[in-house]
N, C-alpha and C positions, 0 to 999 in steps of 0.2 A: 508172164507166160506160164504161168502155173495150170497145172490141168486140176479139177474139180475137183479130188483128194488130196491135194497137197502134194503128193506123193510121184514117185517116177514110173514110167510103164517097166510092165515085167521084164527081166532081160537087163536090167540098169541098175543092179542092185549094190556097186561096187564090187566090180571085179578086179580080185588083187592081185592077182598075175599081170592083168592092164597096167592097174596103178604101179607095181613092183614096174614095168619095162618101161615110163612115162620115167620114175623117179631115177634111172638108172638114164636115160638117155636126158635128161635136165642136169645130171650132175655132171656128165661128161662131155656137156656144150656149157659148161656156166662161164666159159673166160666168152662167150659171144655176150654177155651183158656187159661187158668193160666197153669192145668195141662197140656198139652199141650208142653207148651213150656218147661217147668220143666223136661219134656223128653228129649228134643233138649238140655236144658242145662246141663243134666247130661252126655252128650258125648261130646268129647273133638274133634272142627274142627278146631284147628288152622292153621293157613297160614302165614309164613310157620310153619311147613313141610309141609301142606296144603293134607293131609289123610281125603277125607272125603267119604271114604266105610264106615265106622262104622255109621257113622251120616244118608247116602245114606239110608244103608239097613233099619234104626229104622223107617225112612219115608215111604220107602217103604212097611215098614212091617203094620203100621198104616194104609196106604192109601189102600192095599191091602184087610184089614176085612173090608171098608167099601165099601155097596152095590152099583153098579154103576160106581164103578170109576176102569177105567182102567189105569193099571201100568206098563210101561216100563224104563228100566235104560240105559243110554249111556254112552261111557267112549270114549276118545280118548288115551287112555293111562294111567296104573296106576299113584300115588294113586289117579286120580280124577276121581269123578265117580259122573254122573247127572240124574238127575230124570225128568221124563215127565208124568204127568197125564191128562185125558181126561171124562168127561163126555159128552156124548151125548144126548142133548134131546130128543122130540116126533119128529122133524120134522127139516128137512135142517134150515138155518139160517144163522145168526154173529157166530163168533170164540171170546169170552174175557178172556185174558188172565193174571192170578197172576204169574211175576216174583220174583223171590228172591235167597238167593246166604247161599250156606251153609257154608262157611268159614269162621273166625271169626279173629281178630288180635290176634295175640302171647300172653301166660298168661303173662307173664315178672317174676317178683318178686311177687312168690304168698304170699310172708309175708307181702305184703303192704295191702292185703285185711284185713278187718275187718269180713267180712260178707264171705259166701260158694260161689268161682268163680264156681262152680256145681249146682247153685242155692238158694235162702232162700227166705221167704218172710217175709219181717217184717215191721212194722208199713204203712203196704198200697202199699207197693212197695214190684219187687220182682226183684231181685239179683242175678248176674250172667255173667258171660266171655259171651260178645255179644249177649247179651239178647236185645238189642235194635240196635245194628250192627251183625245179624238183626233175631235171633232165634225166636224174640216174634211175627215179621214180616210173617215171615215162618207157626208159629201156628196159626195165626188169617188166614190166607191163607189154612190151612188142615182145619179148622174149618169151614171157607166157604163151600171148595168143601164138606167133609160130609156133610152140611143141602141140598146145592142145590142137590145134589146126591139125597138125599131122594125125591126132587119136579124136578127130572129130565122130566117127565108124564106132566110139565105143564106148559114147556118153549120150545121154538125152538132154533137151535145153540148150541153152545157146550161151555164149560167152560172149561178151560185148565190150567193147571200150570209148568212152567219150574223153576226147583231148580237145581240149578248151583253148581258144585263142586269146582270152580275159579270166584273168583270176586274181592279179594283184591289184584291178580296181574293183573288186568284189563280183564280179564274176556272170554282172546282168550279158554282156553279147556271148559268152560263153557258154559254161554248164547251167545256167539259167535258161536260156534261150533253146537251149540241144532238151534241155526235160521239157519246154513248152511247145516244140514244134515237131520233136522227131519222136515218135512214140516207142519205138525200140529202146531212143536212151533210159528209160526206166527198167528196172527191176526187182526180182526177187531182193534181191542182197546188194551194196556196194562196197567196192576196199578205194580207198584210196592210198595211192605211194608219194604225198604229199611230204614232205619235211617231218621230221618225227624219229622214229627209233623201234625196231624190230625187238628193243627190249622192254617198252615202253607202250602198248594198243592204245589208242584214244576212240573212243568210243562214244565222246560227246564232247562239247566247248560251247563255250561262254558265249551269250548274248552282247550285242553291243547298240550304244547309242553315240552320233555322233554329233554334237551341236557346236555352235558360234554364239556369242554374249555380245550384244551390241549396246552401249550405254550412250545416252546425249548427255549434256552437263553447259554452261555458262563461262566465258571465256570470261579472263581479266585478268590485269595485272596482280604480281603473288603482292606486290605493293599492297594493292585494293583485295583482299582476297574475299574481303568481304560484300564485294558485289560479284563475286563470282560464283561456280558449281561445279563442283568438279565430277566430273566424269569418271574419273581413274578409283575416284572413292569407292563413289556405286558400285561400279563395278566389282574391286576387292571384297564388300560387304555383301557382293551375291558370290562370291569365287568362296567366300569360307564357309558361306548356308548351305551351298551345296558340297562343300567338304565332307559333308554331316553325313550327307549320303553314304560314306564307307561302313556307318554303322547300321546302316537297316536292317531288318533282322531277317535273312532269310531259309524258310523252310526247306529243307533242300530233303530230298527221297533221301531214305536210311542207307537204301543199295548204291548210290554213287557217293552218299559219306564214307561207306563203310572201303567202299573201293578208292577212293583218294588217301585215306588212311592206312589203307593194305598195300598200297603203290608208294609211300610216301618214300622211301628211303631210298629207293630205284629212280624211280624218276625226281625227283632232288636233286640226288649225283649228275644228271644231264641236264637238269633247266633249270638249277640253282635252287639254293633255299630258298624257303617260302611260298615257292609256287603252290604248296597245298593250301595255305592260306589264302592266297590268292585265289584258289579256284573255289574256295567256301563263301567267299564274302566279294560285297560291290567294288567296283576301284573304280576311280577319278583321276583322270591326266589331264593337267592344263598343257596344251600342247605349244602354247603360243599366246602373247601377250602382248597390243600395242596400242599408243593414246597418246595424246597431249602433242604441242611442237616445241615446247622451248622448256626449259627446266625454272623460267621465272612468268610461265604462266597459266592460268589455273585451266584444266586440261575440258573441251567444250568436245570433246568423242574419246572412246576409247572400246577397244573389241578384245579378246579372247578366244579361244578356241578349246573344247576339251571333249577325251574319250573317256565312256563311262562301259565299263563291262558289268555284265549281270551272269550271276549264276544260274543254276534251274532253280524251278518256279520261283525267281523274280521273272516277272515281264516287262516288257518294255513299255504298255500302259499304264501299270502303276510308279514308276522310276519317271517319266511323261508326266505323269498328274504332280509328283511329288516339283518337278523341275518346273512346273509350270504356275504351282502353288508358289514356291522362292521368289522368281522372278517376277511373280504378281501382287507383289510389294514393294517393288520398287516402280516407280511411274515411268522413269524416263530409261529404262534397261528393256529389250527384248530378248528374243531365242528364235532361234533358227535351228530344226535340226535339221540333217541332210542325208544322213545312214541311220538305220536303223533294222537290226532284227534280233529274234528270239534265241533264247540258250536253246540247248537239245541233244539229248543225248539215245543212243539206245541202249537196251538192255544189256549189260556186259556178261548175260547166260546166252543169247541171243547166239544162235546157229551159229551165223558165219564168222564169231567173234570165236567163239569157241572152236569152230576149223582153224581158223587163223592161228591162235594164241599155240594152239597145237604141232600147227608145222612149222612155227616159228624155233619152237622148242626140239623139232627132230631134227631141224636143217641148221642149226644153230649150237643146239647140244644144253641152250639155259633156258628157263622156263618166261615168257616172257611176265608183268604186272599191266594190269588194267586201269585205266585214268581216265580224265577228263583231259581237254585238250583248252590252253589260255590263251592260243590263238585261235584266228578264222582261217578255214579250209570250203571247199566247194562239198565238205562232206555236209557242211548245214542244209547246202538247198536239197541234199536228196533225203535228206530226212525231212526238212518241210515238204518234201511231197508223199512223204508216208513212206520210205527205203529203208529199211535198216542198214547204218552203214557205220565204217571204222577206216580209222587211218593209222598207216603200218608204211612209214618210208624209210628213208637213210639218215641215220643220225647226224644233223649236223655240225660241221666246224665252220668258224665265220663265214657263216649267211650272210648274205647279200654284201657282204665286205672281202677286203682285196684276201687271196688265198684262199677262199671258198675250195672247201676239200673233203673226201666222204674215204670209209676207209674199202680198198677193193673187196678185202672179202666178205664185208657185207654187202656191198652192192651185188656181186657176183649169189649170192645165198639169199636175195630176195627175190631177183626172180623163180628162183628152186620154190622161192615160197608163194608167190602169185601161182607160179602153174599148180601147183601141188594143194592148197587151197580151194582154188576153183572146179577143180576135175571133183575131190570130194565133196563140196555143196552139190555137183552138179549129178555125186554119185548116193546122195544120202538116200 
């Protein structure tokens, strides 16, 4: 929604008297992002079965009593069902957009909790089934659109949010489906409040490929081994060719070496060592391994599973050609992939990276570092359609496992940072 110069109509120049009573009434509504998400987490979106009308509607129904915001739902199909909200300002402009994804991982063994997977808050922290994968994400994002909604009268451009009903199986009836049908969910810029860390910006993440090894081979007795083929062989001797993989050599832009290097120490402390390694070079996970029936007989199938991530400029064509080169030497082994996409990243000078990293820093008091990101988020597909985007959620503590927990005062200090973020893209 950009008008012809890039630029805002006269009269929308960042007015800081505006911005000064926005930033002064965000700070003195920020315990409504606690309740907030308390809502989100007292409805259950797990995926699978991945049902998320009940989650859908309570958004909807929130987004719906507040002034200015318009609400529409999309589905391609039951149970998934997605939401699009839209504020309009005084006048044409930039489109910025808050991505985020309703579905959460599976409760598993609710007896392992100690604490309410429906929420609690207790000593500073508040508790709950994907509260930071990524419900807390979700309410600092409602929490925004209410205040800018209220100062719609004194920005130009529109503020928009797409909440995805599929995200943890990559996200095709989802934010996939909301960028291909609903032309609003695209724009200028996106943030996602996806899992992550307000001290930590991710600004791009790793490609991935996902394939299955299927091997034939000759049954027989281990007696007789010698009229047999085993299966299990083949297989290992394609499982260690493509081990080789972790050494390719890949060119990666100086600007996102030089930014995993300058982040390195910071984010480490939150997603362990190594992860800058990890994010410079291929990695290989055998996820899964299984063949043969009996341990005295020479094994006539056996299959595999593994995930391969790529860096930037690795692509998934040539990492394909190389996998397709291995297993096209052995005769009775094939490949199956079934996931697949590209790294990607934006520019970490790039506008609203640089809004962001900004009020991270004034709402928070620490300057935040710039990264790559080692997971997948719904921030890829809007950079595959050409968005600059970045992800900026709640740091978390065991995801997707029992006690899943975010600490309050940064959930409460990122919606300060969505609203406050987006008014300035929408004031530059």
């Amino acid at each position: 929604m950009t008008n012809q110069t890039g630029l805002q109509p006269a009269g929308f120049q960042g007015d800081h008297s505006t911005r000064a009573l926005l930033a002064s009434r965000l700070n003195a509504a920020r315990r409504e992002v606690v309740d907030l998400t308390k809502r989100l987490l007292a409805i259950p979106s797990e995926n699978p079965p991945g049902d998320t009308r009940p989650l859908a509607a309570e958004i909807a129904s929130m987004l719906q009593s507040m002034p200015g915001i318009e609400v529409e739902t999309h589905s391609c199909g039951d149970p998934i069902l997605n939401i699009v909200a839209r504020i309009r300002g005084a006048a044409p402009g930039r489109r910025i957009v808050f991505n985020g994804h309703l579905d959460t991982f599976p409760l598993g063994n609710a007896a392992s909790w100690t604490t309410a997977f429906s929420g609690q808050e207790l000593d500073g922290r508040l508790y709950g089934l994907g509260v930071s994968d990524m419900k807390g994400g979700l309410a600092a994002s409602i929490f925004a659109l209410q205040h800018l909604a209220a100062f719609r009268s004194k920005f130009a451009g529109e503020v928009v949010a797409t909440f995805a009903g599929d995200e943890e199986t990559m996200g095709t009836l989802g934010t996939q489906f909301l960028l291909d049908k609903v032309p609003f969910a695209r724009g200028d810029a996106m943030i996602s409040g996806d899992a992550g860390s307000p001290t930590v910006l991710r600004f791009g993440e790793k490609g991935m490929i996902w394939l299955k090894l299927t091997a034939k081979g000759k049954s027989s007795h281990a007696a007789h081994v010698h009229r047999g083929d085993s299966a299990i062989e083949k297989l290992i001797a394609v499982m260690q060719e493509l081990s080789a993989l972790r050494k390719y050599e890949a060119k990666i832009p100086q600007k996102v070496l030089d930014a995993i290097e300058e982040a390195s120490d910071v984010s480490e402390a939150l997603s362990g060592t190594g992860e800058s390694n990890v994010l410079r070079n291929v990695t290989i996970t055998f996820g899964t391994f299984n063949g043969g029936r009996l341990s005295n007989l020479v094994a006539d199938h056996a299959e595999a599973t593994a995930d391969i991530r790529l860096p930037v400029n690795v692509t998934v064509a040539e990492i394909e050609a190389k996998i397709n080169e291995i297993v096209g030497r052995y005769g009775d082994v094939t490949v199956d992939i079934s996931r697949r996409y590209e790294a990607s990243w934006t520019d970490p000078d790039h506008e609203v990276v640089q809004i962001l990293k900004k009020n991270c820093h004034s709402v928070l008091g620490h300057r935040p570092v710039l990264n790559m990101r080692v997971g997948a988020s719904d921030a890829r597909l809007y950079r595959a359609a050409g968005i600059p985007s970045v992800v900026c959620g709640l740091t978390p503590n065991n995801m997707g496992a029992a006690d899943e927990h975010v600490a309050i005062e940064e959930l409460m200090a990122l919606g300060e940072i969505f609203a406050l973020s987006a008014f300035d893209f929408l004031a530059t």
